[in-house]
N, C-alpha and C positions, 0 to 999 in steps of 0.2 A: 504494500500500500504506500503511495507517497502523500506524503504531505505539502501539504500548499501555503504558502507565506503570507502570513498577515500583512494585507495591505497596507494594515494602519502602522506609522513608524512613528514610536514617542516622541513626544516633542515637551520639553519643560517649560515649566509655568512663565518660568524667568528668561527672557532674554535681554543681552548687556551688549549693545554693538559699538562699534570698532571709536575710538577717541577722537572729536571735533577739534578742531582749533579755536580755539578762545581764551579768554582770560577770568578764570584760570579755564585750563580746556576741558570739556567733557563727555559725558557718553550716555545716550539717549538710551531708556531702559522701556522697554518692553512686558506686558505682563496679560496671560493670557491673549496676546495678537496686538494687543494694544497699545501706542504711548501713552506712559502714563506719567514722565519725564526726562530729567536728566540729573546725571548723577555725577560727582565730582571727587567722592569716594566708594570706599566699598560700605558705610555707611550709608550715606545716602542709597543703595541698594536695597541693605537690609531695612529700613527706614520705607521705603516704596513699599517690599514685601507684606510686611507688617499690615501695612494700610489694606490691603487686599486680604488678610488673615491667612498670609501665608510663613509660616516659621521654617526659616533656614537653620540644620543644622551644621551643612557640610557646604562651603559656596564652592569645591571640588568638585563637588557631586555633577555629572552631566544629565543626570537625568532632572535634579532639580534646576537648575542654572546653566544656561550656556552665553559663555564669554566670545566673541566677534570679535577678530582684532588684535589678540590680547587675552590676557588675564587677569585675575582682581589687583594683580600689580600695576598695569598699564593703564597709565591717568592721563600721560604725555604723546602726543601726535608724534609718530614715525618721522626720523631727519630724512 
């Protein structure tokens, strides 16, 4: 018997895309499909989540968070 692949491919609550130029610069966050701002640390992430009743325990984790660009390090636009 074969098996057949679920179409559906997880997709986390949280997305964090790739760092703006600004002062200081930042990165537009995502939450369930939607903007719902921008974020200047990884703070201000968890601070988004929250608002949505969603508790981060691991900002690692790909299936809760995915980082664009970067990771919760990357605050600064690419030279």
């Amino acid at each position: 018997m074969t098996e057949v692949a679920s179409p559906h491919i997880a997709r986390p609550r949280i997305l964090v895309l790739g760092v703006q130029p600004g002062t200081p610069p930042f990165r537009i966050v995502e939450i369930d499909g939607e903007v719902v701002g921008e974020a200047r640390t990884v703070t201000d992430v968890l601070e988004a989540a929250a608002a949505f009743g969603i508790t981060v325990h691991d900002l690692d984790d790909p299936d809760v968070v995915r980082w664009v660009g970067g990771d919760k390090f990357t605050w600064n636009p690419p030279r």
